[in-house]
C-alpha positions in Angstrom: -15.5 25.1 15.7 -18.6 25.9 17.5 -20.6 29.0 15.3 -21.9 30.5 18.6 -18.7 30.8 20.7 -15.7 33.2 19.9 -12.5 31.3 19.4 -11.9 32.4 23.2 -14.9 31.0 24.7 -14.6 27.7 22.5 -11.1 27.2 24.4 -12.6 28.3 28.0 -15.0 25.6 27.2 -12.9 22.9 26.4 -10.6 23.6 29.0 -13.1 23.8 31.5 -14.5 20.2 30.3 -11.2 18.6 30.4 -10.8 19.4 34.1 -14.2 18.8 35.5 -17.6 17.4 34.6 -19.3 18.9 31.5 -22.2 20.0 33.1 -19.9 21.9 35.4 -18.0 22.9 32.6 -20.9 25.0 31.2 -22.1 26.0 34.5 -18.9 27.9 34.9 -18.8 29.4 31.6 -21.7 31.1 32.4 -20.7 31.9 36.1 -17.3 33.2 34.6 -18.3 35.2 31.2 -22.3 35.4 30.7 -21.8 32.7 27.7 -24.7 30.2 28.1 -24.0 26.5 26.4 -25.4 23.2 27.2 -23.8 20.0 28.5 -24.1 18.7 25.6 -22.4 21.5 23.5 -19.4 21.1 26.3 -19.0 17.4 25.7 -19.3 17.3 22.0 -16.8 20.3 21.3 -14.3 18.7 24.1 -14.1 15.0 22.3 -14.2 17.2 18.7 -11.5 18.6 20.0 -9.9 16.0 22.0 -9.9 13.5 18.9 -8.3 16.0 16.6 -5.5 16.0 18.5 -5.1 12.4 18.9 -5.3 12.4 15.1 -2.7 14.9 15.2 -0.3 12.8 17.5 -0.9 9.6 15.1 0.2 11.3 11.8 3.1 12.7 13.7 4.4 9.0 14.8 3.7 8.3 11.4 6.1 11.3 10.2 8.8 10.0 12.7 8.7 6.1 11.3 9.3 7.4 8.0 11.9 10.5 8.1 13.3 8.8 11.4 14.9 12.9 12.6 17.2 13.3 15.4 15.8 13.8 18.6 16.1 16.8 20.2 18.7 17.0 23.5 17.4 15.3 26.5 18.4 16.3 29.6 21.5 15.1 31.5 19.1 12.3 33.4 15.6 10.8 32.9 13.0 9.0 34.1 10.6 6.8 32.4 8.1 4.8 33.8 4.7 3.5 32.4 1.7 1.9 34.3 -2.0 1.1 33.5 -5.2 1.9 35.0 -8.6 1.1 34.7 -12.1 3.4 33.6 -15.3 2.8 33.4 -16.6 2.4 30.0 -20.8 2.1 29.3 -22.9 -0.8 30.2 -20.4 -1.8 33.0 -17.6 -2.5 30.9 -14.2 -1.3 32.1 -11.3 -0.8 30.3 -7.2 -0.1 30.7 -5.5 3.1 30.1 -1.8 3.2 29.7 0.0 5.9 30.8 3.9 6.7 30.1 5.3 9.6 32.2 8.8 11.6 31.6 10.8 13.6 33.8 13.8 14.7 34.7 16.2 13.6 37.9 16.9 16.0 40.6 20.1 15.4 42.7 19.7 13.9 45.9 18.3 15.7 48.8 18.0 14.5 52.3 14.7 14.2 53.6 13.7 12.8 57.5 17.6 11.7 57.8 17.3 9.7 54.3 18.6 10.8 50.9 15.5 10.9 48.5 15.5 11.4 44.5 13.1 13.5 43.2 12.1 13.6 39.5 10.7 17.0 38.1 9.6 18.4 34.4 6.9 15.8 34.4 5.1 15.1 30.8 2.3 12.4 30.2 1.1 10.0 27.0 -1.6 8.3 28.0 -4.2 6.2 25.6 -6.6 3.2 25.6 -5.2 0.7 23.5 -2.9 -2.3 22.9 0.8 -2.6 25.0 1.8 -3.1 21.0 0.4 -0.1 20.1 1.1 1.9 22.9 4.3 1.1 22.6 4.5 2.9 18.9 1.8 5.9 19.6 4.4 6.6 22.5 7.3 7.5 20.5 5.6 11.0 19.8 6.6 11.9 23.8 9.7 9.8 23.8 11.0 12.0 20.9 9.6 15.0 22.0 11.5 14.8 25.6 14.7 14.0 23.8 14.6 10.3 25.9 17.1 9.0 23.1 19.9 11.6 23.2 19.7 11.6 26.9 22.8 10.9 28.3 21.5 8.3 31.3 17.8 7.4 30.9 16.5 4.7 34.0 13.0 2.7 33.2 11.4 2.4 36.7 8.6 0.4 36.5 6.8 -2.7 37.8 7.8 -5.9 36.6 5.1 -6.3 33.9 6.5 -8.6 30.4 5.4 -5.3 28.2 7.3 -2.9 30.3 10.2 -4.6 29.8 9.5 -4.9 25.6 8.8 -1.1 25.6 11.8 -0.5 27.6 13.7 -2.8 24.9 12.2 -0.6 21.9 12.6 3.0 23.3 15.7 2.9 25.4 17.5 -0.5 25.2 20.5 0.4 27.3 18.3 2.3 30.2 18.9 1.5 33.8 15.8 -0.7 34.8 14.8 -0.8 38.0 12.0 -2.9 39.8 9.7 -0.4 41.5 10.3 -0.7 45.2 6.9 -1.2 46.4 6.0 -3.3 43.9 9.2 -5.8 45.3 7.6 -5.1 48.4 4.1 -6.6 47.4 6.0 -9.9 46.6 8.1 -10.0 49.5 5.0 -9.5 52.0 3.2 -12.1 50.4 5.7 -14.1 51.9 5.1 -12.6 55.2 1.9 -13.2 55.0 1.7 -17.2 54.4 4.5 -17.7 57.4 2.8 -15.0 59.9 -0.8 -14.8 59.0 -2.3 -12.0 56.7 -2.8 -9.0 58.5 -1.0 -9.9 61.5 1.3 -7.9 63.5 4.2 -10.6 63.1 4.0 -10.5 59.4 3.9 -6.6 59.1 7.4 -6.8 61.0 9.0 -9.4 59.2 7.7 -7.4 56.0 9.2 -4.3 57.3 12.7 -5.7 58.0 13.3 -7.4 55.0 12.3 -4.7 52.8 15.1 -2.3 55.5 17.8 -5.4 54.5 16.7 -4.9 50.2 17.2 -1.0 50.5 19.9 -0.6 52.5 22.3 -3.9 52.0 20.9 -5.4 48.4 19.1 -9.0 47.4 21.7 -11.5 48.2 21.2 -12.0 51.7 17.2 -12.1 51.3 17.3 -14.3 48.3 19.6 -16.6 50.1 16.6 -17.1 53.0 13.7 -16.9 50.6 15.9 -20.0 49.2 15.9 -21.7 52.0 12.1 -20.7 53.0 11.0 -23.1 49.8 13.2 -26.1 50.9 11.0 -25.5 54.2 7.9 -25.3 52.7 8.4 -27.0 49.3 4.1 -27.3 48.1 4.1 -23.3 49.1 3.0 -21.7 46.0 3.5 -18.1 47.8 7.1 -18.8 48.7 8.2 -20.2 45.3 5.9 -17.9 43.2 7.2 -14.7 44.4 10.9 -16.5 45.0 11.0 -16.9 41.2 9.4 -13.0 40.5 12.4 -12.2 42.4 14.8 -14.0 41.3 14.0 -13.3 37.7 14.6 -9.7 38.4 17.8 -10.0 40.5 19.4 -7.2 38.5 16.6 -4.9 38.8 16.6 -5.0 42.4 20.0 -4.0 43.6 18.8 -0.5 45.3 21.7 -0.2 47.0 23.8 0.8 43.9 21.0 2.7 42.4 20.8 5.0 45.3 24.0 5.3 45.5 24.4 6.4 41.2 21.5 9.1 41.6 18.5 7.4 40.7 14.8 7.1 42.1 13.7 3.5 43.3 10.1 4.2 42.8 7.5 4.8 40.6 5.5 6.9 42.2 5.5 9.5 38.9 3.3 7.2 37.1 0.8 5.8 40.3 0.4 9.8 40.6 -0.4 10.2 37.1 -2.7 7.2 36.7 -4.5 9.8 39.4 -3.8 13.0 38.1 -4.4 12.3 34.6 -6.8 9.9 34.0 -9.0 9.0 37.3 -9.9 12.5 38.5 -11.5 13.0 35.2 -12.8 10.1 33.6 -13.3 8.3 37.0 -15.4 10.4 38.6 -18.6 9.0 40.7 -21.2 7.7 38.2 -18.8 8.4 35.0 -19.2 5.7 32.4 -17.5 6.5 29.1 -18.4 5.4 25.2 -15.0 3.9 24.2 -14.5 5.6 21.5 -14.5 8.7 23.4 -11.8 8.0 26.0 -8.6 8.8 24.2 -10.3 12.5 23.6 -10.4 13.2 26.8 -7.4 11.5 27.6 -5.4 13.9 25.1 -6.6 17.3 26.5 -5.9 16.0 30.0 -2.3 14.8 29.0 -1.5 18.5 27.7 -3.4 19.7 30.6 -1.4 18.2 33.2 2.4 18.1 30.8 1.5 21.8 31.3 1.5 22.8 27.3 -2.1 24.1 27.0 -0.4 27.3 25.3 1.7 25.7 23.3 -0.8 23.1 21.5 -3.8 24.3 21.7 -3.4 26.7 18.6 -2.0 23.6 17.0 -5.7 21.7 17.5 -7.9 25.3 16.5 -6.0 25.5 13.7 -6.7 21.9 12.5 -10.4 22.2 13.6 -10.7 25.3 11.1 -9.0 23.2 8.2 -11.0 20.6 9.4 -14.1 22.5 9.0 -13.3 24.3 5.7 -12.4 20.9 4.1 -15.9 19.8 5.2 -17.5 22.8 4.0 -15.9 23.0 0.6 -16.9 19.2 0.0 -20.7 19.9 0.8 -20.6 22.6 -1.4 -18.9 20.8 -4.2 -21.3 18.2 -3.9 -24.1 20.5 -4.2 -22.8 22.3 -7.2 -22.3 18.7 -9.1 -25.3 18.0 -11.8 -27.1 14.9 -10.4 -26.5 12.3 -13.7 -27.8 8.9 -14.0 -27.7 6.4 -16.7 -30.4 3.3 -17.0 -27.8 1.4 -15.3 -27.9 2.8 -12.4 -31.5 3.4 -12.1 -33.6 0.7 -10.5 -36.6 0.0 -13.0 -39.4 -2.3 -10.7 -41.3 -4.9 -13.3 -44.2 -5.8 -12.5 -45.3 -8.9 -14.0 -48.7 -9.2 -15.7 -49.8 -12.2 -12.7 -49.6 -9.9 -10.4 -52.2 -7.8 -12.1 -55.3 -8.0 -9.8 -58.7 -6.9 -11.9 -60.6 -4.5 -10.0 -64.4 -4.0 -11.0 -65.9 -0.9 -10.1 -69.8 0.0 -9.0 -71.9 0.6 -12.0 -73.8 3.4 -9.8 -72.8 5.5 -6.9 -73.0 3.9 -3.7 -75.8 5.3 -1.3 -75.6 5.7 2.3 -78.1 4.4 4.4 -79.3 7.9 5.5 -79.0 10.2 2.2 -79.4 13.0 5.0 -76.4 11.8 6.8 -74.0 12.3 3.6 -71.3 15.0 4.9 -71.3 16.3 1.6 -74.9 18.0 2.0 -72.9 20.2 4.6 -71.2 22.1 1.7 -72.6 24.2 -1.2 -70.8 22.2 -3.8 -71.3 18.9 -2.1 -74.9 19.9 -2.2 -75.0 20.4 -5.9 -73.1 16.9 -6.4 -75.8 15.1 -4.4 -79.2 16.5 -6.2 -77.3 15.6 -9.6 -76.7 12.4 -8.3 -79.6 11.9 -6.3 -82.4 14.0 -8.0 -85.6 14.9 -5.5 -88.7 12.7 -6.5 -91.6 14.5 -8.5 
């Protein structure tokens, strides 16, 4: 912890920086309670604090591989969905952020004449690493949120090969469902190569075959799509996004979902890619050291799961071990006698060739102008030269 800010102002900070830019972090702080710190104070005690509780987090999956404890009771249904987005990293580099978001879904309402499913109780995980790894630094949410004792969990997500794997490892029997959107990105593709991009034509095709998906299911559609390729058999966008379909047959029937209780989008995790991760580390003229990105990402996933009060005593208190641990070593090592043998003492040889003669000047050596010698400036430089140079009888 900082030694010139009170545990309070040390949070303000930090809470501050994880919402805005650090220079407007400290600006505030001094707007808000007369405490003057630098930018630089704000962003080194944010990623201090940041990275402590991604250390935190790891050591917590690490306790849950190895005692493997019950999850605590989910709720009656959940939502889980998972997306990546990207941020700016230094010298131009960009890099992917994963986020996993969990909630809980709402019964149906009806909104504009249409039933709509609303999930609510929303939590983030978010981190800049592998889909392997991300998939095993996720469990501390998954268990936290009670995803596994849930009694009907749906995985709503695009149709990316590592959503389905961390769907497998985290909730194998969970409804999975094909964002609706996302379909529709596929399907207008389509559209696009029989209408024209951009063209009015292909924006109502688009539109009526996504109203037949919703409302009736994929048979019909698939059936023309079919017969679209026999058409148009060399059309990479008609059998490309025929197969994508068709490989995901059973996680497009939105008729049935709809009709069980379940959201058919994933709009949770498109507004968290926002909320969580762009409107702070994507900011205009933002570029992030790597190492530095899962910090910040930490204290905006508390931030925004809305558990600020509940962990942040969690990461002062391991700052102040963290610190006293540090403080005791550097004191320990001061306190040790300093001890070393001839072994390890590096003794430099110098070998008698190397030994260059010098020969020295049998008398002193006179400067041109005996009254330009600096030494006749000084009383004892003065008695020097007339020993030296005695005056002439």
């Amino acid at each position: 912890m900082s030694g010139r800010l009170t545990p309070s102002g040390e949070e303000h900070l930090i809470r501050l920086s994880s919402w805005m830019p650090f220079e407007r972090a400290a600006e505030l702080m001094v707007d808000m309670q007369g405490i003057r710190v630098s930018p630089a104070t704000s962003r080194r005690n944010s990623e201090t604090a940041g990275a402590a509780y991604v250390e935190m987090q790891t050591e917590e999956v690490k306790q849950l591989e190895k005692d493997m404890p019950v999850a605590p009771k989910g709720a009656e249904k959940m939502q889980m969905s998972a997306d990546g987005a990207m941020v700016p990293l230094l010298h131009g580099q960009w890099a992917e952020v994963r986020t996993l978001v969990v909630g809980e879904v709402q019964s149906a309402v009806q909104e504009k004449e249409e039933w709509v499913v609303h999930t609510r109780d929303l939590s983030y995980f978010s981190r800049k690493t592998s889909s392997e790894e991300f998939e095993r630094l996720a469990l501390v949410e998954i268990q936290r949120r009670g995803v596994e004792n849930a009694r009907q969990v749906a995985a709503v997500m695009d149709g990316s090969d590592w959503l389905q794997g961390f769907t497998d490892h985290h909730r194998s029997d969970a409804v999975r469902i094909l964002d609706f959107p996302h379909a529709g990105e596929h399907i207008g593709q389509i559209g696009e190569f029989l209408h024209g991009e951009g063209t009015s034509q292909a924006q109502e095709w688009l539109k009526e075959q996504l109203h037949r998906l919703k409302h009736e299911g994929p048979d019909d559609l698939l059936i023309e799509l079919h017969q679209l390729q026999a058409q148009h058999p060399d059309a990479q966008a008609v059998s490309g996004n025929l197969a994508y379909l068709k490989k995901r047959e059973q996680q497009i029937q939105y008729p049935r979902f709809q009709a069980d209780g379940w959201p058919i989008g994933s709009g949770i995790v498109e507004s968290g890619n926002k909320l969580v991760v762009e409107v702070r580390l994507k900011g205009s003229g933002m570029h992030w050291a790597e190492r530095h990105v899962n910090s910040m990402l930490a204290l905006r996933n508390i931030e925004c799961s809305g558990r600020w009060r509940e962990d942040w005593p969690k990461i002062e208190t391991h700052l102040r071990q963290d610190a006293h641990q540090r403080s005791a070593k550097l004191h320990q090592s001061r306190n040790e006698p300093v001890q070393a043998s001839i072994s390890e003492t590096q003794i430099i040889m110098v070998p008698p060739t190397q030994i260059i003669p010098v020969s020295l000047p049998k008398e002193p050596i006179k400067p041109k102008n005996p009254k330009d010698n600096p030494w006749r400036k000084f009383k004892f430089g003065r008695a020097l030269y007339q020993r030296d140079y005695p005056a002439k009888k």
